[in-house]
DOFIDREN-218519 format. One record per atom (N, C-alpha, C, O): residue in one letter; x, y, z. Coordinates in steps of 0.001 Angstrom, whole numbers, plus 500000, padded with zeros to 6 digits. Each point is the difference from the previous one (the first is absolute). Layout:
<nodes>
aXYZ;...
</nodes>
This chain:
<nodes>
x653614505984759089;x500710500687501069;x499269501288500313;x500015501010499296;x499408498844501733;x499408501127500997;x500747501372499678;x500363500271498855;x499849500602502266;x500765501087500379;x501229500128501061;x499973500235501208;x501213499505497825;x500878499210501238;x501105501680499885;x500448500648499054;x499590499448501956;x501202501596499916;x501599499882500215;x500368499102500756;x500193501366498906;x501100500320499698;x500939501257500455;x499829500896499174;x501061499485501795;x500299501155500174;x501587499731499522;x500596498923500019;x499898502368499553;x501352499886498912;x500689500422501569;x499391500948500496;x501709498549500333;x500886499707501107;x500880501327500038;x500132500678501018;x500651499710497343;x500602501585499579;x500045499543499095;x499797498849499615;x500681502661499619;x500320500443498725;x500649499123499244;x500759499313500684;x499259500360497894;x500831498673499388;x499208499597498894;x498924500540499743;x501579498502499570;x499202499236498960;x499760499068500236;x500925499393500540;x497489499643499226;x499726498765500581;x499337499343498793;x499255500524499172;x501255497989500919;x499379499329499182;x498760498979500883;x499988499246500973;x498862501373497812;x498834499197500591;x499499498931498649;x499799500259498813;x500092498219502110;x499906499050499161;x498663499356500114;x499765499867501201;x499643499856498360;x498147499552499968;x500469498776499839;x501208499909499780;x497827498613500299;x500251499020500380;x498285499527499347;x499100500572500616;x500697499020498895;x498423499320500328;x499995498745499414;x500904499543499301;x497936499846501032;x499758498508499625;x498127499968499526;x499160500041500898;x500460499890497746;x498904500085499948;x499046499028499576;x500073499642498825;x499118499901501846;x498896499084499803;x498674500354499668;x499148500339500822;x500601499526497226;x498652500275499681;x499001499325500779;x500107499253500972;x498672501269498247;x498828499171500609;x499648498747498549;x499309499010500242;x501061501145498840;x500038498839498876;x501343499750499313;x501000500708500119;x498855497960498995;x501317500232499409;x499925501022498483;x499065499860499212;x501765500884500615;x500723501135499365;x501037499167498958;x501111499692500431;x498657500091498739;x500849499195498591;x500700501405499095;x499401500883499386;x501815498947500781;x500711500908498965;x499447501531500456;x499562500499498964;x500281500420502112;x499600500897500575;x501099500562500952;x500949499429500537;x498457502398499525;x501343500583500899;x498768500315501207;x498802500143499753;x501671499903501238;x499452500492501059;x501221500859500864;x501168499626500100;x498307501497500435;x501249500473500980;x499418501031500532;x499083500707499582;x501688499329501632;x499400501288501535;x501264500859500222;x501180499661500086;x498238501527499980;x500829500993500387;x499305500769501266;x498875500242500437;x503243500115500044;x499695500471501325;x500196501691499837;x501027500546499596;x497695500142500831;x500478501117499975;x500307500930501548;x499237500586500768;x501861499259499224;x501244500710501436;x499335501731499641;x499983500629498942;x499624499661502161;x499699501281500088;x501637500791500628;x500849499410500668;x499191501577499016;x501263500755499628;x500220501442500712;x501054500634499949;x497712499788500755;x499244501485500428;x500116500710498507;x499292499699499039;x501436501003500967;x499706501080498651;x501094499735498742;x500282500870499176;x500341497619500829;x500999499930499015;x499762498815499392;x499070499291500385;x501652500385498700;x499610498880499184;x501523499738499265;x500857500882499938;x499288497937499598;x501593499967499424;x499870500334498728;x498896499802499492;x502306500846499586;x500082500192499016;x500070498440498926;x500970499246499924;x497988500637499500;x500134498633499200;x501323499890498931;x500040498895499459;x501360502295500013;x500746499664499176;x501200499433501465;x500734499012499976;x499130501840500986;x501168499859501155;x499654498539501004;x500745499097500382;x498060501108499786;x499829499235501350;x499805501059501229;x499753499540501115;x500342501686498722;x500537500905501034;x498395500681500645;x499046499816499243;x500758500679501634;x499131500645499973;x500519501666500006;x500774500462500838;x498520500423497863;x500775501041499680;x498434501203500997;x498777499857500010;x502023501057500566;x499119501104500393;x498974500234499960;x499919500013498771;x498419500367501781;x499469500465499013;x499322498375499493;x499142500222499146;x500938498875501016;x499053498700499202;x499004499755500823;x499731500574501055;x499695498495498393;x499191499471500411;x499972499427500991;x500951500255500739;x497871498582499868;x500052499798501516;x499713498294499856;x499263499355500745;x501502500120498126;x499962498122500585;x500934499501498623;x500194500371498843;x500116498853501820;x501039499064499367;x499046498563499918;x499680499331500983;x500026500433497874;x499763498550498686;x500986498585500147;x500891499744499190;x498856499597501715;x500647498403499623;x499636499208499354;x499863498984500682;x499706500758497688;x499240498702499488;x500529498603500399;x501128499845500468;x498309499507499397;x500720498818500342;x498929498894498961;x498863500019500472;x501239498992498181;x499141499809499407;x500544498434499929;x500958499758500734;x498528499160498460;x500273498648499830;x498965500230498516;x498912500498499709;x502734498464499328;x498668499744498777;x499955498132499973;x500913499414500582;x498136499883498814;x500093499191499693;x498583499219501026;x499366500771500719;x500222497649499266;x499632499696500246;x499484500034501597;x500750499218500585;x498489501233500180;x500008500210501657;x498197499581500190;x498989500389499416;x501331498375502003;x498885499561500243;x499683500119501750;x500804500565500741;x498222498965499642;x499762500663501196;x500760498626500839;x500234500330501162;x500196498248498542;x501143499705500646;x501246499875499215;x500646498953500047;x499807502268499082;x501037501000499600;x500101500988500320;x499527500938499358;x501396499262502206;x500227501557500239;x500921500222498822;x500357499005499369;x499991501983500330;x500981500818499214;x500545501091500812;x499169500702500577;x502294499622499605;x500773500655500995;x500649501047498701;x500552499853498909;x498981501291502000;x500638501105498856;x500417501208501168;x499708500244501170;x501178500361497730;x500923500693501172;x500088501537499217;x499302500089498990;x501291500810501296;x500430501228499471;x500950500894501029;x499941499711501195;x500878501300498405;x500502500830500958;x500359501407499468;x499816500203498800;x500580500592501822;x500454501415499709;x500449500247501102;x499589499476501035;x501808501808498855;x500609500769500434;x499186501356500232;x499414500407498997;x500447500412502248;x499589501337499875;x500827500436501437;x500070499409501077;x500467501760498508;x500715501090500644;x499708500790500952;x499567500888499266;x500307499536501768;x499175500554501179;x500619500847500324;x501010499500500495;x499056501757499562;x500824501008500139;x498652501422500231;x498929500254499449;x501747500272501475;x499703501565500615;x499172500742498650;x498817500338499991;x502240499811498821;x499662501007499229;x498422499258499438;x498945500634499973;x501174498168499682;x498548499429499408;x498715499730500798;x499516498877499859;x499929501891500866;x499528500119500887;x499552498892501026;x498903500076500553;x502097498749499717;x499859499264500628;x500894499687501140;x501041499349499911;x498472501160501148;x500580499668501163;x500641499212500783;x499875498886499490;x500703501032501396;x500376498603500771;x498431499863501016;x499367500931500497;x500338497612499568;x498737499812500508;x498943500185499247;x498926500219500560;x501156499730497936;x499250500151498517;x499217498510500592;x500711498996500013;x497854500878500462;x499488498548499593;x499553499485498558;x499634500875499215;x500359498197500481;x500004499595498762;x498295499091500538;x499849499482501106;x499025500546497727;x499117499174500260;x499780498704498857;x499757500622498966;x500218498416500809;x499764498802499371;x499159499924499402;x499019500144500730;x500584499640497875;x498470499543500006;x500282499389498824;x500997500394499395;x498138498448499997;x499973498826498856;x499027500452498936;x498842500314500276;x501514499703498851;x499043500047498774;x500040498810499083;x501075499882499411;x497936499126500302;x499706498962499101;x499489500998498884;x499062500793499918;x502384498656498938;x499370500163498411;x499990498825499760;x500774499251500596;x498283500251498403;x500076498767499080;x499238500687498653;x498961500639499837;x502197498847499235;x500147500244498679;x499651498678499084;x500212498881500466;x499280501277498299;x499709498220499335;x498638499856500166;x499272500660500741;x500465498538498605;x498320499294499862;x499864499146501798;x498990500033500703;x502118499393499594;x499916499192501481;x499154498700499388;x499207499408500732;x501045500102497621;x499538498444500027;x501355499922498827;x501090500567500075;x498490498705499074;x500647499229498587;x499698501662499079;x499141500882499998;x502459498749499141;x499936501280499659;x499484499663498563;x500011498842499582;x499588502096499761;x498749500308499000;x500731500527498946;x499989499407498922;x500547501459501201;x500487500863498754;x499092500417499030;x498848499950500430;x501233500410498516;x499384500197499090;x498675499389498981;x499255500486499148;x500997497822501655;x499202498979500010;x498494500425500658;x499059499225499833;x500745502089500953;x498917500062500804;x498753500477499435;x498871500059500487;x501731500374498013;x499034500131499116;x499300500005499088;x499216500747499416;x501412497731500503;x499622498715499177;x498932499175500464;x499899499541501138;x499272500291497866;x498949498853500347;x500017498921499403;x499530498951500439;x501210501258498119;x500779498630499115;x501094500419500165;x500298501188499885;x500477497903500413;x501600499785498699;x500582499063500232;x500186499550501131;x500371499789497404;x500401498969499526;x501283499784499363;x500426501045499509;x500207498125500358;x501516499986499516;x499740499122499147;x500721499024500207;x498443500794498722;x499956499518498271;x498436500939499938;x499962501171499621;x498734497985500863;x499202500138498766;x498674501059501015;x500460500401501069;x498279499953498691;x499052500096500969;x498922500052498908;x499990500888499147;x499168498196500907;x498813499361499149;x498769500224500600;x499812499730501186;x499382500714498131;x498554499795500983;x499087500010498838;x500041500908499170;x499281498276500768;x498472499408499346;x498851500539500088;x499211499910499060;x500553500588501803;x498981500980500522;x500519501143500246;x501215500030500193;x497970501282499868;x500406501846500481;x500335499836501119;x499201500570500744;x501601498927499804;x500761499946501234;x500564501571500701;x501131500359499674;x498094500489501229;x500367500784500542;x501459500108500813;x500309499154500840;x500492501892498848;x501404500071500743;x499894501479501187;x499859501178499675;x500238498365501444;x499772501586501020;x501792500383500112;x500812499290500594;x499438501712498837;x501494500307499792;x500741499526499037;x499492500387498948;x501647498841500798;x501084500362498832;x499918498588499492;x499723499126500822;x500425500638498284;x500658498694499102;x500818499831499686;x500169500968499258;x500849498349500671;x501536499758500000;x500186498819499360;x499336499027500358;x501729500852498443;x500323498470499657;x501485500216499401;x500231500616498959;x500825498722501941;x502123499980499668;x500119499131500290;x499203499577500838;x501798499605498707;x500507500535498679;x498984499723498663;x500408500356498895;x498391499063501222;x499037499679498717;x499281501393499930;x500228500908500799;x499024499154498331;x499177500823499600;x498911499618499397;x499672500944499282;x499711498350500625;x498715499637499658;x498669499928500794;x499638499241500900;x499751501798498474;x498419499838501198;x499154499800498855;x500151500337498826;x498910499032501771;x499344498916498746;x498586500151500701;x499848499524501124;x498918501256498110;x498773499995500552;x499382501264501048;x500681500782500664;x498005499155499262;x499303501630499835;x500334500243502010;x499204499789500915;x501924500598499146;x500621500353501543;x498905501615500227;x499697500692499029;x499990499543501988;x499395501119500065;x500935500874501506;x499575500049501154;x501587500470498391;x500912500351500981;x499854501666500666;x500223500973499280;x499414499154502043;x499696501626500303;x501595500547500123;x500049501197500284;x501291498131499551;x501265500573500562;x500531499762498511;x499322499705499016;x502136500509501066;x500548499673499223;x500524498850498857;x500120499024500740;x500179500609498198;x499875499039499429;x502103500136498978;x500503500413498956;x499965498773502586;x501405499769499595;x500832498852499129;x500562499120500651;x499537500858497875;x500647498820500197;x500897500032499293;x500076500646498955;x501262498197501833;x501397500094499540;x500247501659500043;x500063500491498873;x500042500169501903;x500319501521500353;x501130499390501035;x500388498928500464;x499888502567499582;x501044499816501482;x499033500306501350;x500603499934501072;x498207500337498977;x499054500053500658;x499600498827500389;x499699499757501169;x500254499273497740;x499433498656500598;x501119499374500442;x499923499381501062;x501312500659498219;x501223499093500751;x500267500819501336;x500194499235500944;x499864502002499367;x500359499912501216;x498963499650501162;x500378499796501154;x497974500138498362;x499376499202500749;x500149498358500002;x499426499450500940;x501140499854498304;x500152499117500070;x501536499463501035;x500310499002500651;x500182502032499081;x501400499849501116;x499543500460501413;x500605499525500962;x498293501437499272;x499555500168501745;x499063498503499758;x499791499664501166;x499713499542498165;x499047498949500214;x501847498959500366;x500153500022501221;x500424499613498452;x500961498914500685;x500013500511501213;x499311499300500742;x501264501801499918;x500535500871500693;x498751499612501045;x500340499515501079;x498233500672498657;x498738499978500759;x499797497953500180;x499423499499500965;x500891500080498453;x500209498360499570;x500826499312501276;x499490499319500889;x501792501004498985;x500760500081500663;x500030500495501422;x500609499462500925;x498733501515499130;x499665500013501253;x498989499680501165;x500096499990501227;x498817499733497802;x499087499256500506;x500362498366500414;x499771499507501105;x500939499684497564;x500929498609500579;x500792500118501475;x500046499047500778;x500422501942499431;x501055500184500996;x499664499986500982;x500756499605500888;x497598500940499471;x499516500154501540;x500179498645500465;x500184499085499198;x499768500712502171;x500441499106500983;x498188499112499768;x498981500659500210;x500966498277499478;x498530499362500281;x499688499963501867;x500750499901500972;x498084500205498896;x499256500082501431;x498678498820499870;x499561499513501042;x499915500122497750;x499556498887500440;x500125498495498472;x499631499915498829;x500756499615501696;x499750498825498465;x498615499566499910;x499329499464500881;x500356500825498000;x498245499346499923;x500292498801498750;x499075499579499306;x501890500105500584;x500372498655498576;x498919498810499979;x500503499002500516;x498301500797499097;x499008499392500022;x498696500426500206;x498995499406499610;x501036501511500937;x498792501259500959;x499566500561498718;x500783500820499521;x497765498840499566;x499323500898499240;x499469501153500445;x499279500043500997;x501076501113498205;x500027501227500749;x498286500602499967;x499630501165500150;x499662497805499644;x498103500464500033;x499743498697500563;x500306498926499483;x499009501283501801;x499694501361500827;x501183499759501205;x500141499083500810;x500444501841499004;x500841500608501508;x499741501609500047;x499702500863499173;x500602499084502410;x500223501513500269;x501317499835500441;x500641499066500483;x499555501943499258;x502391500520500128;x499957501120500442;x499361500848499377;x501269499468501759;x500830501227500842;x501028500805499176;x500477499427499020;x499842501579501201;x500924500458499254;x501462498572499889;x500230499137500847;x500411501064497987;x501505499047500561;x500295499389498385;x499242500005499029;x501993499540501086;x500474499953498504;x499697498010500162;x500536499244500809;x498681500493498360;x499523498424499783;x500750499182498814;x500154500551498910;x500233498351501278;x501153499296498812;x499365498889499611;x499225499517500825;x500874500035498315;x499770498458498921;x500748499795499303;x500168500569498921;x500714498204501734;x501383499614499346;x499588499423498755;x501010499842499315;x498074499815500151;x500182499554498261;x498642500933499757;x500121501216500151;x498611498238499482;x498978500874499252;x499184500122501084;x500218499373501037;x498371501772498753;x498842500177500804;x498668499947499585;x499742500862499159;x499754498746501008;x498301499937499975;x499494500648500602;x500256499993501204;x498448501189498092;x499001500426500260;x498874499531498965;x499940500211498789;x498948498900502277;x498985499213499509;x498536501822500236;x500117501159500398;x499064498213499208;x498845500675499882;x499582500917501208;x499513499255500850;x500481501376499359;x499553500333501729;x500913501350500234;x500512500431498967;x499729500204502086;x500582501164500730;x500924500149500735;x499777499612501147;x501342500862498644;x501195499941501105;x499858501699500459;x500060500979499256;x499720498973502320;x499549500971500359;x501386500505501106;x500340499420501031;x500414502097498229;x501173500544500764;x499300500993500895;x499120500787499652;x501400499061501554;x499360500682501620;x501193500578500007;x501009499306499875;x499068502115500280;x501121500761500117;x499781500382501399;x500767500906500327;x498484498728500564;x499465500356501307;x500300501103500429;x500984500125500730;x498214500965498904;x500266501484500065;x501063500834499915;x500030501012500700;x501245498600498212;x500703500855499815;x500165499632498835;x500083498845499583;x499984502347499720;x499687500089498529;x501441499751499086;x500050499791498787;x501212500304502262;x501469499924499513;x500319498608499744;x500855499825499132;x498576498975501512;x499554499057499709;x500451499295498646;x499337500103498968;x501721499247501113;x500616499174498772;x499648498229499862;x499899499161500896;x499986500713497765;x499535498482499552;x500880499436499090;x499469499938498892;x501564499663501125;x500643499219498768;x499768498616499672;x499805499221500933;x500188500429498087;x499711498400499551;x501133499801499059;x500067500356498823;x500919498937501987;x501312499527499042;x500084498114499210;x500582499022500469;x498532501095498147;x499902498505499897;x501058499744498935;x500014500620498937;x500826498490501372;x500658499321499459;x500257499923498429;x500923500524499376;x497900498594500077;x499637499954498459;x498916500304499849;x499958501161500409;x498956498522499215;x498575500312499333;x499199500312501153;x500150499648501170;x498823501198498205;x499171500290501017;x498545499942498974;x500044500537498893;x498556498693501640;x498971499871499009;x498907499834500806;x499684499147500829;x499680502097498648;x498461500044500828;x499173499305499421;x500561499256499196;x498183500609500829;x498318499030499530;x499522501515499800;x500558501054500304;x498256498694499099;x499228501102499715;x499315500434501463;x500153499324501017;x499391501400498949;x499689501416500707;x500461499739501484;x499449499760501075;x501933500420498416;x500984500056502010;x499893501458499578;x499974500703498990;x499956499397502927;x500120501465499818;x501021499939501717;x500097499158500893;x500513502260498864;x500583500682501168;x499579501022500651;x500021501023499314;x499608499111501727;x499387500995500714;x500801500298500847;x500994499335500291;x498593501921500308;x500944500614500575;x499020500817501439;x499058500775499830;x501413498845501315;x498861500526501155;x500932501028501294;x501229500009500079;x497946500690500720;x500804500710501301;x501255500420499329;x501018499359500258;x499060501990498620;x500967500604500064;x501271499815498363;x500743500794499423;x498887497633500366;x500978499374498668;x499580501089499232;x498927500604499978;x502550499599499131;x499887500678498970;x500701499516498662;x501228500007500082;x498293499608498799;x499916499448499002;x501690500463499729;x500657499286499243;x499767501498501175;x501653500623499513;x500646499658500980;x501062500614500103;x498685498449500889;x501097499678500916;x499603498324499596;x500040499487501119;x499666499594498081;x499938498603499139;x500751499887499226;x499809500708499011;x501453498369500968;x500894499664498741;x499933498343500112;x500001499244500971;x499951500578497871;x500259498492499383;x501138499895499220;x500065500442498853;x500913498942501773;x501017499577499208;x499982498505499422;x500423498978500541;x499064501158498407;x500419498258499060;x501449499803499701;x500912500821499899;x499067498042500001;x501566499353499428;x499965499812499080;x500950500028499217;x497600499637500482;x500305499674497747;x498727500647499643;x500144501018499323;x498812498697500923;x498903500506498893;x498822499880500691;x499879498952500635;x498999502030499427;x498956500475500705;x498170499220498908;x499525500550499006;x500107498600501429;x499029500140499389;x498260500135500274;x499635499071500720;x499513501616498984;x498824500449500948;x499068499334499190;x500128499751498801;x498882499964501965;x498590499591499662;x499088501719499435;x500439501150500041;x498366498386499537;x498597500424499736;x500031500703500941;x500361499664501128;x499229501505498496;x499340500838501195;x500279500112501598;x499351499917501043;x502293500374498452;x500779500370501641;x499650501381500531;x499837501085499443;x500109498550501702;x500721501666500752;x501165499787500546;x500072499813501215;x500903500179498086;x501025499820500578;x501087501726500364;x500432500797499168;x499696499238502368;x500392501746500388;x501646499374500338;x500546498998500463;x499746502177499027;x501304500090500369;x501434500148498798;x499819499514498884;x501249501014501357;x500946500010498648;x500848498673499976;x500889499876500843;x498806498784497923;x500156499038499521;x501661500365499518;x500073501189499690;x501193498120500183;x500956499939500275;x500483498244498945;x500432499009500588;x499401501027498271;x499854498613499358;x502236500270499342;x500648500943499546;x499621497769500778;x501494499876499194;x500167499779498880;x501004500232499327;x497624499106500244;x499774499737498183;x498806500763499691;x500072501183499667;x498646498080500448;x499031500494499218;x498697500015500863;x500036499432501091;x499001501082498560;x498914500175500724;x498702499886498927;x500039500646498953;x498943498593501334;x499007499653498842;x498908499985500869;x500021499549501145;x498841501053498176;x498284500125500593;x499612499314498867;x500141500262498805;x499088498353502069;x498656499767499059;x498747500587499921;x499718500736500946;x499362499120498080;x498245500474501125;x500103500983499643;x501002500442499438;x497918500191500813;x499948501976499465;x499416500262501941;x499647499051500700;x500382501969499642;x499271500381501136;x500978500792501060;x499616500834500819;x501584498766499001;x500990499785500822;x500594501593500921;x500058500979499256;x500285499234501992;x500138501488500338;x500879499727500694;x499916499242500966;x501739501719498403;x501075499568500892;x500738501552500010;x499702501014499368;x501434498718501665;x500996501116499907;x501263500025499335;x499916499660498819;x500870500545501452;x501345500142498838;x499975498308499871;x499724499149500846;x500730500713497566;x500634498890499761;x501013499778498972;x499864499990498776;x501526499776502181;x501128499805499609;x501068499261499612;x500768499701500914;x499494499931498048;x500611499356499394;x501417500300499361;x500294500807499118;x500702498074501770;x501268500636499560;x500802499618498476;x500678500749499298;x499020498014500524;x500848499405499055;x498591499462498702;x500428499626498908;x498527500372501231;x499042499755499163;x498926500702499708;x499917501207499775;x499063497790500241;x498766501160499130;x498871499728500849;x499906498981500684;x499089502102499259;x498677500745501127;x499419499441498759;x500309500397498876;x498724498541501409;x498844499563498937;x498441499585500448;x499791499079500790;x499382501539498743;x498895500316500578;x498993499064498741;x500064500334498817;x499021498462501654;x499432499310499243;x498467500895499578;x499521499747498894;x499943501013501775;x499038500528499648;x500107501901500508;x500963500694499674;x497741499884501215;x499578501198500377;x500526500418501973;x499392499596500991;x501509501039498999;x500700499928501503;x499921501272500202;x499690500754499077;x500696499892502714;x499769501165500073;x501710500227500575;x500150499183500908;x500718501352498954;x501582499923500919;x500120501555500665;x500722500823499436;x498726499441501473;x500453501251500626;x501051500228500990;x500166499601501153;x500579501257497956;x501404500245500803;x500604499832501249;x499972501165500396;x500539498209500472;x499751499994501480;x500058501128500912;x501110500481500227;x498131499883500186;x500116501739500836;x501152499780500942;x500103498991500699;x500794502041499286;x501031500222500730;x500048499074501431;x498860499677500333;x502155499843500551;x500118499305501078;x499542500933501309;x500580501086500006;x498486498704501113;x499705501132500805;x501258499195501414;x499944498833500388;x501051502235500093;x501117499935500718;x500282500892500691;x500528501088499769;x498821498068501827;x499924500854500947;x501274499462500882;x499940498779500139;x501004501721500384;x501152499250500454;x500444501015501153;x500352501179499963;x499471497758501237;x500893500708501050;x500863499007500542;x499827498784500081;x501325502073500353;x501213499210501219;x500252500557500537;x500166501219499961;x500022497577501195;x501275500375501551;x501621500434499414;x500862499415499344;x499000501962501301;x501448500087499573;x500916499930501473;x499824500971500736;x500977498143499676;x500612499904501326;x501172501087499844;x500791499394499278;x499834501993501011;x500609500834499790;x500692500312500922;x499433500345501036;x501759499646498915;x501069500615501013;x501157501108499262;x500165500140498788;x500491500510502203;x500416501322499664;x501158499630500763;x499876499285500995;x501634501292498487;x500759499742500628;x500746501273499822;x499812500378498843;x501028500522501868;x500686501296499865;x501496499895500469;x500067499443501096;x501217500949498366;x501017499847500486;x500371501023499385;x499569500377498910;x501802500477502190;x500968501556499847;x500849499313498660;x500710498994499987;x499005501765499113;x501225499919498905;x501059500966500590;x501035499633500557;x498561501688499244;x500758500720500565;x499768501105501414;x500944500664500426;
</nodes>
């Protein structure tokens, strides 16, 4: 909403009610977004315990108007707000006071799948995490309710296990699980080996297991770097040796989630990018291997030889919306 004016008719109290309807530019999972109108006032402002505008204030009156929960760009979300303010002689507002309009977009939240505490994890496991080889960890290690890490881990973050540190990362990993299952699928690939394709941003499904054979699945974020990739498979997911994922025009390794249904297993010498999302267990054969978080809710991170796991760098979330905004004013008193 532009600059739409307002002149107060006389003296009295008026309630002004904001109205909007807002349409991101991506979908927003478990996120607040909200626009405020700030009503210019000339030299007063309302008292925030009264509602009133007291003498002497300031010069605009604040409408938030916010939506939490899931909102996609064919999900408007309709959010509303209102306040009372008082117009009177003594507060230096006149009869014929214009009032001017104007919208402010906040968005609050990551604007993908929420992360929690999980974001700075590169293992964790819910029994065991084994590795055979000096398996490098970029950030934290985590294993709840088990505690057993078994083998020469070489971890730059923290090293949690059975803490309340690791269980409550293991409770944002359902929470992150869960919400990744929930997105709406946009394309079924149920047969489609995922080397060699190229994929657009968009959340991709495989109603039972997936295959990645030898070769490159190449994500085109086509110049915007906010650019989201989900892979929601069913049950198993099992690469061949040296699949790799690449990432071109903009992808960023922190906007990739893989959600498995049961258990993740990788070939020899992957590059596999992105934060892995397993319901049981997750196992590397092969030594060579270079991945980002890998997560495991109910089992064990087991590594057959020498792997590299660097933490997944934060999600990059650039997010704008149409906010459609209307203003409505009526004499209380």
């Amino acid at each position: 909403m532009g600059g739409t004016a307002w002149t107060a008719p006389a003296v009295g109290e008026y309630a002004f009610n904001a109205y909007c309807f807002v349409t991101p530019s991506q979908y927003i999972p478990n996120d607040y977004m909200s626009s405020t109108m700030a009503i210019a006032l000339g030299a007063t402002t309302t008292d925030p315990t009264t509602g009133r505008i007291p003498p002497g204030g300031r010069s605009s009156l604040d409408l938030s108007v916010g939506t939490n929960g899931a909102v996609g760009p064919a999900v408007p979300s309709a959010m509303s707000a209102s306040a009372i303010v008082h117009v009177c002689p003594t507060c230096l507002v006149t009869v014929g006071q214009s009032l001017t309009l104007h919208t402010r977009l906040d968005h609050q939240g990551s604007g993908g799948p929420p992360l929690g505490t999980t974001s700075t994890y590169g293992v964790l496991a819910g029994t065991t995490a084994t590795t055979v080889g000096a398996t490098t960890v970029g950030g934290d290690l985590g294993i709840s309710p088990g505690a057993a890490e078994t083998g020469p881990f070489v971890v730059s973050g923290a090293t949690n296990l059975a803490n309340a540190a690791a269980a409550q990362a293991q409770t944002d990993l359902t929470t992150l699980y869960n919400s990744l299952a929930s997105m709406p699928c946009t394309t079924v690939l149920q047969g489609t080996n995922l080397a060699p394709l190229t994929l657009g941003p968009g959340v991709y499904c495989y109603t039972s297991s997936a295959a990645f054979a030898t070769g490159t699945l190449t994500l085109n974020a086509g110049g915007n770097p906010s650019a989201k990739f989900v892979f929601q498979i069913a049950t198993t997911l099992t690469t061949a040796a040296s699949a790799v994922v690449a990432l071109t025009n903009g992808a960023q390794a922190g906007n990739v989630f893989w959600q498995i249904g049961t258990s993740a297993t990788f070939g020899a010498t992957n590059t596999f990018l992105g934060t892995v999302v397993a319901f049981t267990s997750i196992s590397v054969s092969g030594t060579g291997g270079t991945f980002d978080a890998l997560l495991a809710r109910n089992g064990a991170v087991t590594f057959a030889g020498t792997s590299a796991v660097v933490a997944t760098p934060a999600p990059v979330n650039t997010v704008t919306a149409n906010f459609d905004c209307h203003l409505q004013v009526s004499r209380e008193k």
